[in-house]
C-alpha positions as CSV (number, residue, x, y, z in Angstrom):
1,X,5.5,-16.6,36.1
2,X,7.3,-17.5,32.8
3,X,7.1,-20.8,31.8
4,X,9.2,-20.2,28.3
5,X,12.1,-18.9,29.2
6,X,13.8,-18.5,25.8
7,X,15.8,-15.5,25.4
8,X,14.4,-13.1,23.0
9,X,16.0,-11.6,20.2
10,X,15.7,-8.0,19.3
11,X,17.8,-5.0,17.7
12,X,18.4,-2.0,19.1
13,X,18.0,1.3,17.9
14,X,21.9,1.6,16.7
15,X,21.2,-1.5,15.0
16,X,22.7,-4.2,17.3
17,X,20.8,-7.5,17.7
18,X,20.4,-8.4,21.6
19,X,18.6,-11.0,23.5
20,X,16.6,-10.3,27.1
21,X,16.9,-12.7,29.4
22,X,14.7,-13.3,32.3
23,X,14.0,-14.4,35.8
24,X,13.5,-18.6,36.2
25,X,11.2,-17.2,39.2
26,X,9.5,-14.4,38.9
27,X,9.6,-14.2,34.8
28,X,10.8,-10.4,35.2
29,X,13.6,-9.1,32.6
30,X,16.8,-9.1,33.9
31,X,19.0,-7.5,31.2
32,X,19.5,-7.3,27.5
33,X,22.8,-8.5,26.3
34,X,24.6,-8.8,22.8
35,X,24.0,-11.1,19.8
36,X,27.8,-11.3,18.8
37,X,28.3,-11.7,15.2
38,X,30.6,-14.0,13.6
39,X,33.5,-11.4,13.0
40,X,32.9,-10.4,16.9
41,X,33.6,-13.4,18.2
42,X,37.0,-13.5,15.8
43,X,37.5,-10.3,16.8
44,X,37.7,-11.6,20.9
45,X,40.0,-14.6,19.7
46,X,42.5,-12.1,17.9
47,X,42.6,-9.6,20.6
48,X,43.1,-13.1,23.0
49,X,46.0,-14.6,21.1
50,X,47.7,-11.1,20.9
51,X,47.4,-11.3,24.4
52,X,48.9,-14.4,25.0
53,X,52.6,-13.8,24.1
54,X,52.8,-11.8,27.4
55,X,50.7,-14.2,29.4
56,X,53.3,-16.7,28.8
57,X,56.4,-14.5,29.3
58,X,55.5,-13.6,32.4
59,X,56.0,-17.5,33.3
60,X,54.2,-19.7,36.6
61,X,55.2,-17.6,38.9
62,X,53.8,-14.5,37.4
63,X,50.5,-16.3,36.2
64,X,50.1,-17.7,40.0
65,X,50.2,-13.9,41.0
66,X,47.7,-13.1,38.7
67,X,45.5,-15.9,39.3
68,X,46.0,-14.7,43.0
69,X,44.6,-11.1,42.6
70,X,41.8,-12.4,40.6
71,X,40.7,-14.6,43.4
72,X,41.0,-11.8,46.0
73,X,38.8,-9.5,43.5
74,X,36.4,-12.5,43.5
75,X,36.4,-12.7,47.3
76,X,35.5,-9.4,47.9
77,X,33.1,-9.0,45.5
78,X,31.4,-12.5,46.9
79,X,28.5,-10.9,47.7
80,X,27.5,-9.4,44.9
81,X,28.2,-12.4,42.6
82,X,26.1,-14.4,44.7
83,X,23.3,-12.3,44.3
84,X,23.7,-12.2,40.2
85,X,24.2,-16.1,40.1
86,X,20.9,-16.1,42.3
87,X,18.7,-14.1,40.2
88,X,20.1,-15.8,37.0
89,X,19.8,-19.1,37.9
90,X,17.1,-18.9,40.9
91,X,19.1,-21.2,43.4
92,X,19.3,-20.3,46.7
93,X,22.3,-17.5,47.8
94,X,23.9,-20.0,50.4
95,X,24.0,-22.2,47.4
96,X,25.5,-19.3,44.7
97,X,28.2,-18.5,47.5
98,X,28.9,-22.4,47.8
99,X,29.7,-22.4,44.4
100,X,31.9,-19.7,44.6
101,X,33.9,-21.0,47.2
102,X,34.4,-24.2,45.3
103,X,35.9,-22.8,42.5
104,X,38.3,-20.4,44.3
105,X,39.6,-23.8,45.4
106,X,40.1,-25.3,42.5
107,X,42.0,-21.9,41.3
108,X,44.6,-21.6,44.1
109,X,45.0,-25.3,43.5
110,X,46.1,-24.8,39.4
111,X,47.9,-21.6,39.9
112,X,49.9,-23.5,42.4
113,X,50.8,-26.5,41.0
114,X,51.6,-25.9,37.0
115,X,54.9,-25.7,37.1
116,X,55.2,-28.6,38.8
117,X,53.3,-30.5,37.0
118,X,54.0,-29.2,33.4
119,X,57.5,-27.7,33.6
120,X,60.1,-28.9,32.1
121,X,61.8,-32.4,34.0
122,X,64.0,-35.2,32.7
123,X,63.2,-38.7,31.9
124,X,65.5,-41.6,31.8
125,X,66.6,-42.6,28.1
126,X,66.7,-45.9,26.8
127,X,69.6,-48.4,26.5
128,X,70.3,-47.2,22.8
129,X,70.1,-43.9,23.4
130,X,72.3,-43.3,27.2
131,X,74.2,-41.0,25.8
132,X,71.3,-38.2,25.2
133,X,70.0,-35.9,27.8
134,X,65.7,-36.0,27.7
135,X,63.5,-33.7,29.1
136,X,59.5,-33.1,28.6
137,X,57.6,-30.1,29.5
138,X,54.0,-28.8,28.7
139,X,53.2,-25.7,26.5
140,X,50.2,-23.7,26.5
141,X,47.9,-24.3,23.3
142,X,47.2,-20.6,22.8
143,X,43.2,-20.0,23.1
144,X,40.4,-21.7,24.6
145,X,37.1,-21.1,23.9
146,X,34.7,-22.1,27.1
147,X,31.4,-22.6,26.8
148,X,29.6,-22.6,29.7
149,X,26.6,-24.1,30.8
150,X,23.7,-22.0,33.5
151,X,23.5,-24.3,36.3
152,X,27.0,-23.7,37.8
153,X,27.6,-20.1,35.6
154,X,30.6,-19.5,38.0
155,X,31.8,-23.0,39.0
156,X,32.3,-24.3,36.0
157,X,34.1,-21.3,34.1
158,X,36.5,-21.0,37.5
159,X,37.6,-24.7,37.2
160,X,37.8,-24.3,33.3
161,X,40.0,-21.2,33.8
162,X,41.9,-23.0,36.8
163,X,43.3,-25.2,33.8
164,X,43.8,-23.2,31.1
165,X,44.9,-20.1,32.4
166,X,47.9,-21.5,34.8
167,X,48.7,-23.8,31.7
168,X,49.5,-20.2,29.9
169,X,46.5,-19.9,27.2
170,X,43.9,-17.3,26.9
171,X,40.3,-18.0,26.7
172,X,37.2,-16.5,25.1
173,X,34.8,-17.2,27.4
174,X,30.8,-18.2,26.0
175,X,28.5,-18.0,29.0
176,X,24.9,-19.7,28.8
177,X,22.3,-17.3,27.6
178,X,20.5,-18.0,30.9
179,X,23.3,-16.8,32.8
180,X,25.4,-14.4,31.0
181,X,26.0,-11.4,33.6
182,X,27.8,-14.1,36.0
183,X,30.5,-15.0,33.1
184,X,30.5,-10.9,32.2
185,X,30.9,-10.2,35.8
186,X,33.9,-12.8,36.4
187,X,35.3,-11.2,33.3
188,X,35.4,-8.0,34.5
189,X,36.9,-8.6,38.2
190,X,39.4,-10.9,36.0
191,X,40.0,-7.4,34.5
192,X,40.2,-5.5,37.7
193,X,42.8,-7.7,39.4
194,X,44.8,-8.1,36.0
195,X,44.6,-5.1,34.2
196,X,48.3,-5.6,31.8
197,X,47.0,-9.2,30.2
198,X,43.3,-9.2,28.9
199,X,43.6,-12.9,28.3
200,X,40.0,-13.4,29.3
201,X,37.7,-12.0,26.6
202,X,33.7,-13.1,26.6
203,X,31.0,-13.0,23.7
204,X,27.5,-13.5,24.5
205,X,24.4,-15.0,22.4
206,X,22.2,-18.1,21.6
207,X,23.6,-21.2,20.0
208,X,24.9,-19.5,16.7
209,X,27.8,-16.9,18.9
210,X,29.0,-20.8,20.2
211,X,29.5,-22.3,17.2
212,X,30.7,-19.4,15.9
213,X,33.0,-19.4,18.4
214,X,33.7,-23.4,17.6
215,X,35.1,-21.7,14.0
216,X,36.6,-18.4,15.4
217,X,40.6,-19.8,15.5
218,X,40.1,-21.1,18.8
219,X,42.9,-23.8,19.7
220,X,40.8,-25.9,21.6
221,X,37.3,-26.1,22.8
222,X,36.1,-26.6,26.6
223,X,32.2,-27.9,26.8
224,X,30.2,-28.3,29.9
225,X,26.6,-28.9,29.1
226,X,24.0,-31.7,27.7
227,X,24.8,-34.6,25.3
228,X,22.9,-33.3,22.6
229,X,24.2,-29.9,22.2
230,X,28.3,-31.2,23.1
231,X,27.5,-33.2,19.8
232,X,26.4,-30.3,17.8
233,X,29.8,-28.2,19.5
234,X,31.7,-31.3,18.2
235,X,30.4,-31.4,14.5
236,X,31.4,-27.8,14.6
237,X,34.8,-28.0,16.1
238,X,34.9,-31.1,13.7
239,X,35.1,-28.5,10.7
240,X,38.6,-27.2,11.2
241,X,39.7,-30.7,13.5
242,X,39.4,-28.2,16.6
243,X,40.2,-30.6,19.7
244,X,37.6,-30.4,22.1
245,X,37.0,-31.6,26.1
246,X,33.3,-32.6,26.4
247,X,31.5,-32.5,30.0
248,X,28.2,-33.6,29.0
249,X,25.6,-35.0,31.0
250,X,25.0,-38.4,33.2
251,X,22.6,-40.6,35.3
252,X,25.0,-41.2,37.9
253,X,24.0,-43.9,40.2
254,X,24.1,-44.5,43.8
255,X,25.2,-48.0,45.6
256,X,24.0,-49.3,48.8
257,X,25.4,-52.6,49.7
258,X,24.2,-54.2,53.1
259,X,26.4,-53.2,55.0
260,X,26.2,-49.7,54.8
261,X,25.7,-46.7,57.1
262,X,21.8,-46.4,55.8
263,X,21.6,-42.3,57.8
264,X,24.3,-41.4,56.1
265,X,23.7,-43.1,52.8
266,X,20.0,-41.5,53.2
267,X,21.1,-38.5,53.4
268,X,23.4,-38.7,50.9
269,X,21.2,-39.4,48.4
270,X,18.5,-37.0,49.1
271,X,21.0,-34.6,49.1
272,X,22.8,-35.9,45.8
273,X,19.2,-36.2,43.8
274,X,17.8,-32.7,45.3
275,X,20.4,-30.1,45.7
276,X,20.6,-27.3,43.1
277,X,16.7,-28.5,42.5
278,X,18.8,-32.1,40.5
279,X,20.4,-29.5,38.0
280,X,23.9,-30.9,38.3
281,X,25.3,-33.4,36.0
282,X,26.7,-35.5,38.9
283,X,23.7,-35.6,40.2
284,X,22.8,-39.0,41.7
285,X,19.4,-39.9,39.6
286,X,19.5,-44.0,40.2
287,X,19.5,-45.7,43.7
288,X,20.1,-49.9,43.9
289,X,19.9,-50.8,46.8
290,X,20.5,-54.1,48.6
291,X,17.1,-55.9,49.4
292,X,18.4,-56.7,53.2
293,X,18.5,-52.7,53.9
294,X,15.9,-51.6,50.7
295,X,13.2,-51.2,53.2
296,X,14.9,-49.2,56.0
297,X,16.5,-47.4,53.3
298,X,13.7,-46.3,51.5
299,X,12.0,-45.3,55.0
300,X,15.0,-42.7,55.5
301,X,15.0,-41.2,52.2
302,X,11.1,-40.4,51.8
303,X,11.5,-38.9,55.2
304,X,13.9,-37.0,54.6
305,X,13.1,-35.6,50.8
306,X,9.5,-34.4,52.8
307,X,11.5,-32.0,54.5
308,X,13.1,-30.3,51.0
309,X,10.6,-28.2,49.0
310,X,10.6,-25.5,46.3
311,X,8.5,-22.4,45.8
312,X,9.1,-20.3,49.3
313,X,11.5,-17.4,50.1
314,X,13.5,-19.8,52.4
315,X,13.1,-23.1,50.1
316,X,16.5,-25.0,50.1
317,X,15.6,-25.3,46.3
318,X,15.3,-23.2,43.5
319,X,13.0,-23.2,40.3
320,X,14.1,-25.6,37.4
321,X,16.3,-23.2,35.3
322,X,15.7,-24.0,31.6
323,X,11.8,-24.4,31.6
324,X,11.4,-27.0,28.7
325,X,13.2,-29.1,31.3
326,X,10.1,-29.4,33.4
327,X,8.7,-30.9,30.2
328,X,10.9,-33.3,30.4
329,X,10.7,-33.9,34.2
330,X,7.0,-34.5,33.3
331,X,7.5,-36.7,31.0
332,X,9.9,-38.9,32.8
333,X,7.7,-39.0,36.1
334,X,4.3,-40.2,33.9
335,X,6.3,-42.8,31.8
336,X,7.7,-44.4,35.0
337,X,4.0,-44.1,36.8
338,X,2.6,-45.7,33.8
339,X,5.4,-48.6,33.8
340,X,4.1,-49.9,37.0
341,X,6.4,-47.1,39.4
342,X,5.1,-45.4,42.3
343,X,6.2,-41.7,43.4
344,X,6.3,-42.3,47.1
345,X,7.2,-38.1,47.3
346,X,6.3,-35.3,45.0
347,X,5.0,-36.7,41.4
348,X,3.3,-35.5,38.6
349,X,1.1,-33.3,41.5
350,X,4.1,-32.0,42.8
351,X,5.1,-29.5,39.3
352,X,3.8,-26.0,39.2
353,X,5.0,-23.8,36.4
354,X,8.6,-24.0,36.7
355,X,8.7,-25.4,40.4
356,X,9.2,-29.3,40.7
357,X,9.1,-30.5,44.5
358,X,11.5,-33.6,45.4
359,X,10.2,-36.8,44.1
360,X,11.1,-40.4,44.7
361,X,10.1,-43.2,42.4
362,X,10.2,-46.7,43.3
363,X,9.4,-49.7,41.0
364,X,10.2,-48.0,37.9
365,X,11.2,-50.9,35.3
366,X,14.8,-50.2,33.8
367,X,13.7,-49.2,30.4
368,X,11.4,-46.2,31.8
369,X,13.0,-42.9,30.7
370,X,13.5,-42.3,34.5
371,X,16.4,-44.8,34.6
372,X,17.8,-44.5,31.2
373,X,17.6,-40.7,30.2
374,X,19.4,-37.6,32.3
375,X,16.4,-36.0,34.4
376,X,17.9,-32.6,35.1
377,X,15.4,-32.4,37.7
378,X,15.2,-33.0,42.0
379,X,13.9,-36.5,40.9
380,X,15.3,-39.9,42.4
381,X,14.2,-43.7,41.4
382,X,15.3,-46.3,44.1
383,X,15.5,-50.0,42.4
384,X,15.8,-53.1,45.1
385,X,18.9,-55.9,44.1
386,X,19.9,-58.9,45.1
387,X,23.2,-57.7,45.8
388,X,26.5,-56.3,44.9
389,X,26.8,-57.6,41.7
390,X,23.5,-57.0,40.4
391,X,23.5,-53.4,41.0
392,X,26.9,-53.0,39.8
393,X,25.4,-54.6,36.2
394,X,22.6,-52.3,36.5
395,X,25.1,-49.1,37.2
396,X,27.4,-50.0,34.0
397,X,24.2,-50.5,31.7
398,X,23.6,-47.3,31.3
399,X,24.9,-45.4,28.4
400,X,26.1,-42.5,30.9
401,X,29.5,-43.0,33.0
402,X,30.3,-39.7,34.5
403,X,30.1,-39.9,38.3
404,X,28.6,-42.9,40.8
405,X,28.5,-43.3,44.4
406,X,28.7,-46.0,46.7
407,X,27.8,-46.7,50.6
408,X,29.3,-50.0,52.1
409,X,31.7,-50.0,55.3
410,X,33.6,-53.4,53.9
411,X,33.2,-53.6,50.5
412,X,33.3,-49.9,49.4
413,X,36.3,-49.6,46.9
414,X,35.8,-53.3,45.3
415,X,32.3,-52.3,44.4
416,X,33.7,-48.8,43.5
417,X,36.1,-50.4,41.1
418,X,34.1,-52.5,39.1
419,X,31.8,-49.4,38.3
420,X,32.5,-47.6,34.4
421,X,32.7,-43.6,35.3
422,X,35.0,-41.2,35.7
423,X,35.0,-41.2,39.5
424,X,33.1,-42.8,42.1
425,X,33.0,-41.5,45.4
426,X,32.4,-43.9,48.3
427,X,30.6,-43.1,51.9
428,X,30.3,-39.6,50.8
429,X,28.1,-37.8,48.0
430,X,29.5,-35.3,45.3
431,X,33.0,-35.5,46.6
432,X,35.1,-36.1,43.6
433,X,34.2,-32.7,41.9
434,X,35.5,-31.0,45.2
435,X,39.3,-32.3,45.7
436,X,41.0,-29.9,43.1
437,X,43.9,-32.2,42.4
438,X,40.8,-35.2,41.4
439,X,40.2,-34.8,37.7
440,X,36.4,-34.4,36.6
441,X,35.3,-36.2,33.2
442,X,33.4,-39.4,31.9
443,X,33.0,-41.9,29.7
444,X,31.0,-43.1,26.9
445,X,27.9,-40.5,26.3
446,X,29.1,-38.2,29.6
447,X,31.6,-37.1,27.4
448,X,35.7,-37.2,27.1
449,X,38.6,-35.2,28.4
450,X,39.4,-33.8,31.8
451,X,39.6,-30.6,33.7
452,X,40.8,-30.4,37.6
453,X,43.8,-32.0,38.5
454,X,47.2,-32.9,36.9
455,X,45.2,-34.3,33.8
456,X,43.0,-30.9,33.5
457,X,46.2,-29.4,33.1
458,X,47.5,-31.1,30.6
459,X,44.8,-31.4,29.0
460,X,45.4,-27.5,27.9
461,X,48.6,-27.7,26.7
462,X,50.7,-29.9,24.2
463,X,53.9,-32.1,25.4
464,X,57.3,-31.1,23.9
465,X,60.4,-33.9,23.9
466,X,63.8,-32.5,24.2
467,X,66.9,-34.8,23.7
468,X,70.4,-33.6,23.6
469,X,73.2,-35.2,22.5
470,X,75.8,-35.4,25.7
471,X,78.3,-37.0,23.8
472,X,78.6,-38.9,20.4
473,X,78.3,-43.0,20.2
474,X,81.5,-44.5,18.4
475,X,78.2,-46.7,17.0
476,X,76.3,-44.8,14.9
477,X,72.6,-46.0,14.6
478,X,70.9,-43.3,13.1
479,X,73.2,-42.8,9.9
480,X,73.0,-44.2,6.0
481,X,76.9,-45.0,7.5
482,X,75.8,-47.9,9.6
483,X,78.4,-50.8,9.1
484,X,77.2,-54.6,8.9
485,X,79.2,-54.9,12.2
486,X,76.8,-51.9,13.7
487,X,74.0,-54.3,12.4
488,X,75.3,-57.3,14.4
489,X,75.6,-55.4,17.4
490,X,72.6,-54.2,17.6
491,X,70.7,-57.5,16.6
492,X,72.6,-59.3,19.6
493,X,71.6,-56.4,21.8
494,X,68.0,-57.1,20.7
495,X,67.9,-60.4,21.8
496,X,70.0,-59.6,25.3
497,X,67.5,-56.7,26.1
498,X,64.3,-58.5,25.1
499,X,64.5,-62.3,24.0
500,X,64.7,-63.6,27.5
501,X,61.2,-64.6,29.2
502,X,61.0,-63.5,32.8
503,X,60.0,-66.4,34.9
C-alpha cells in the first residue's frame, strides 16, 4: 500500500516529461500524464481566447444550450465518471455519483439564470442627471484559468464552470495531479456535446504547469485548495496583477445551543466531520456544545461515529487522499492527547497506512492544533460551553471563516448571525454549498471571492455603465461654459437635496 503518494516525474521515449499517478488504496499506477511546459500552457490560453469571440456571439441563450448538452453528455456517461473519480480519489462510488449530481445542479442553475442576472437592465439616475438614460450589464473577462483541487475533482470544476462559462469566458482548466483523468474526462465530454467552441482547454502537471498557468495571459484565476498553496497561486498571479477568487481551506465549527434537536444535530455532525473520510473544506472539525445537552450529545455522536469505518470494500469511507495528510492527522491527534484530550473513537490506534478511522476528541484545550489548524481528516473535537455566547467567541476566534453550522429550534439564526463565515447553515449540515443560487466563499484565511449564485457570476465578468443623453439640460454642468448663475443653482440644490436632517 503506498504511503507516498507523490506523482513521479519521468520522460518518455519522444522526450516528453510525464508524471504517474497512483491509487490512494491499493498504490497501483493508474496512468501517466503530461508535464506541460510553460509555452503549453500559453499555447491552451491562446487557442481559449481565440475561442471566445464565438462563445460570446452566440449569446445566453446559445451558451444555456451548450451548457445543456454538456450536462446530458455528463449524465450519460455518469457511470463511468464515477468510477474514475473513485479510483483517483478512493471515495466510495455512491459518494463520486453524489458529487456529480451536485454539480449538474449548480450548471442548469448558471446557464439559466445569466442573463438575468448579468444582462443589460436600467437603473434610475440621479436628480442632476434625469435627463440621461442608464443601464449596467456584465461582460465576460475572457479566460479563466481553474485550478482544481482532488477531493471534489468533478464538483468543484462543474460549479467553477457553472460561473464562468454562462458569464461568456473560456477556461483552461488545471486539475490536481491526484486527480487529473476526472478534469480530462469532463473536458472531453465538454468536447463531445460542444464540438464548434473548444472553450474548455486542460494542462496537466505538478505545481510548476499551475503557476505557469498563473503567468500564461489568463484573465483571472479561480483557486480551490489549501491556504498555503492559494498563497503561493496569489504571489504568482500577483506578478502581472492577475485577479484571483481563492477557496482555501477552514475549521468550520458546529453549534449546539440547548435547545436543540440533539439526533439530528448528532447526526449531523458525524456526518459533517466524516463524510468524504473529513476531506472537504466545509467540513465541520469543531463542536461547542451547550453544557445542559454536552453529555447526551456526546453519547449520540460516539455512537454513531462507531458505526462509520474505513479500510473494507463496503466502508462508507475512503483512504485519506494526499498521504502526507495522515502526517498531519497524526500529529494533530497526539498534540491534542498530550494537551490533556481524550479520543473517545478512533485515535492515534485507529491510522493504518493511509486509512484513518472516525475519531472524536473531547477535552482538547483551544490552542491544540486540533482546534486551530485545518485537519483534512474524519476527525472531530467536541468542547463543552456555558452557552450561546461563549461558543459563538470560540467559533469567531479562529483564523478560518468559511462555513459553520448551528442546531437550536429558537435561537438558530441569532446565533447564526453573530458567527464570521461565509455561510452558516442552521438545523441541517453542509447545506449552503448545495442551493446553487447560495454563493460559496469565506473570509479571512478561507480565502476571498465567490462562485455559485448571482455573486459567482459576477464574479467572472466586469460591470459596464451606459448613460445616454435623452435630451440636453438648458444647465450645463459638465462644461468649462458653466455660468456663475449655473453655480448658484446648483449650490441651492445642494443644500435642498442634502442639508436637511431627517428626524
Amino acid at each position: 500500500m503506498s504511503t507516498t503518494r507523490t506523482p513521479a516525474e519521468t520522460d518518455t521515449a519522444d522526450g516528453v516529461s510525464t508524471f504517474t499517478v497512483t491509487s490512494p488504496a491499493t498504490g497501483e499506477e493508474l496512468g501517466s500524464y503530461p508535464l506541460h511546459s510553460t509555452d503549453e500552457v500559453a499555447g491552451a490560453v491562446a487557442v481559449a481566447r481565440r475561442a471566445t469571440q464565438a462563445w460570446v456571439a452566440i449569446g445566453f441563450a446559445g451558451r444555456r444550450a451548450a451548457l445543456d448538452a454538456w450536462r446530458a453528455e455528463i449524465v450519460r456517461g455518469r457511470a463511468e465518471l464515477a468510477e474514475l473519480i473513485h479510483v483517483e480519489t478512493g471515495k466510495p462510488v455512491s459518494d463520486a455519483r453524489l458529487e456529480i449530481t451536485l454539480g449538474l445542479e449548480h450548471l442548469k442553475w448558471a446557464a439559466r439564470n445569466a442573463q438575468k442576472i448579468l444582462g443589460r437592465r436600467s437603473v434610475a439616475p440621479s436628480v442632476l442627471t434625469f435627463n440621461n438614460a442608464a443601464t449596467v450589464e456584465y461582460f465576460p473577462l475572457g479566460v479563466v484559468g481553474v485550478i482544481s483541487p482532488w477531493n471534489y475533482p468533478a464538483y468543484v470544476p462543474l460549479i467553477s464552470s457553472a460561473s464562468i462559462f454562462a458569464g461568456g469566458n473560456a477556461i483552461v482548466l488545471k486539475p490536481s495531479e491526484l486527480a487529473p483523468a476526472t478534469g480530462i474526462w469532463l473536458a472531453e465530454a465538454f468536447r463531445r456535446a460542444v464540438p464548434a467552441h473548444p472553450v474548455l482547454q486542460v494542462v496537466t502537471g505538478l505545481g510548476a504547469t499551475g503557476a505557469a498557468l498563473c503567468r500564461g495571459g489568463v484573465d483571472k484565476i479561480a483557486f480551490t485548495g489549501s491556504t498555503a498553496t492559494g498563497k503561493l497561486v496569489m504571489a504568482s498571479c500577483a506578478e502581472n496583477l492577475v485577479p484571483v477568487v481563492m477557496e482555501c481551506g477552514g475549521k468550520d465549527a458546529l453549534v449546539v445551543d440547548a435547545d436543540a434537536d440533539l439526533d439530528a444535530a448528532a447526526d449531523a455532525a458525524v456526518w459533517g466531520a466524516i463524510a468524504n473520510a473529513g476531506q472537504t473544506c466545509v467540513a465541520v472539525e469543531r463542536a461547542y456544545v451547550h453544557e445542559a445537552v454536552y453529555d447526551q450529545f456526546v453519547t449520540k455522536v460516539t455512537e454513531l461515529a462507531t458505526t462509520v469505518d474505513a479500510g473494507r470494500p463496503d466502508s462508507k469511507i475512503g483512504p485519506i487522499t494526499l498521504p502526507k495528510q495522515v502526517v498531519i492527522i497524526r500529529e494533530q491527534i497526539e498534540d491534542a492527547l498530550a494537551r490533556g484530550g481524550r479520543a473517545l473513537v478512533g485515535g492515534i490506534d485507529g491510522i493504518t497506512g493511509n486509512y484513518v478511522q472516525p475519531t472524536i476528541l473531547v477535552d482538547v484545550p483551544e490552542e491544540s492544533s486540533a482546534v486551530t489548524e485545518e485537519t483534512f481528516g474524519p476527525t472531530l473535537t467536541i468542547a463543552k460551553v456555558r452557552d450561546a455566547d461563549e461558543a459563538v467567541q470560540r467559533v469567531n476566534a479562529s483564523r478560518y471563516g468559511l462555513g459553520s453550522t448551528v442546531f437550536s429550534r429558537r435561537n438558530g439564526r441569532g446565533i447564526a448571525d453573530r458567527i464570521r463565515s461565509g455561510a452558516t447553515s442552521v438545523n441541517g449540515v453542509l447545506v449552503h454549498p448545495l442551493v446553487p443560487s447560495l454563493p460559496l466563499g469565506g473570509v479571512g484565511a478561507s480565502g476571498f471571492g465567490r462562485v455559485n449564485g448571482p455573486d459567482g457570476l459576477r464574479e467572472f465578468t466586469y460591470a459596464k455603465s451606459t448613460t445616454e443623453q435623452r435630451f440636453p439640460l438648458p444647465l450645463r454642468i459638465a462644461s468649462f461654459s458653466r455660468s456663475a448663475r449655473v453655480d448658484k443653482l446648483v449650490d441651492l440644490a445642494t443644500a435642498l437635496l442634502h442639508g436637511r436632517r431627517r428626524k
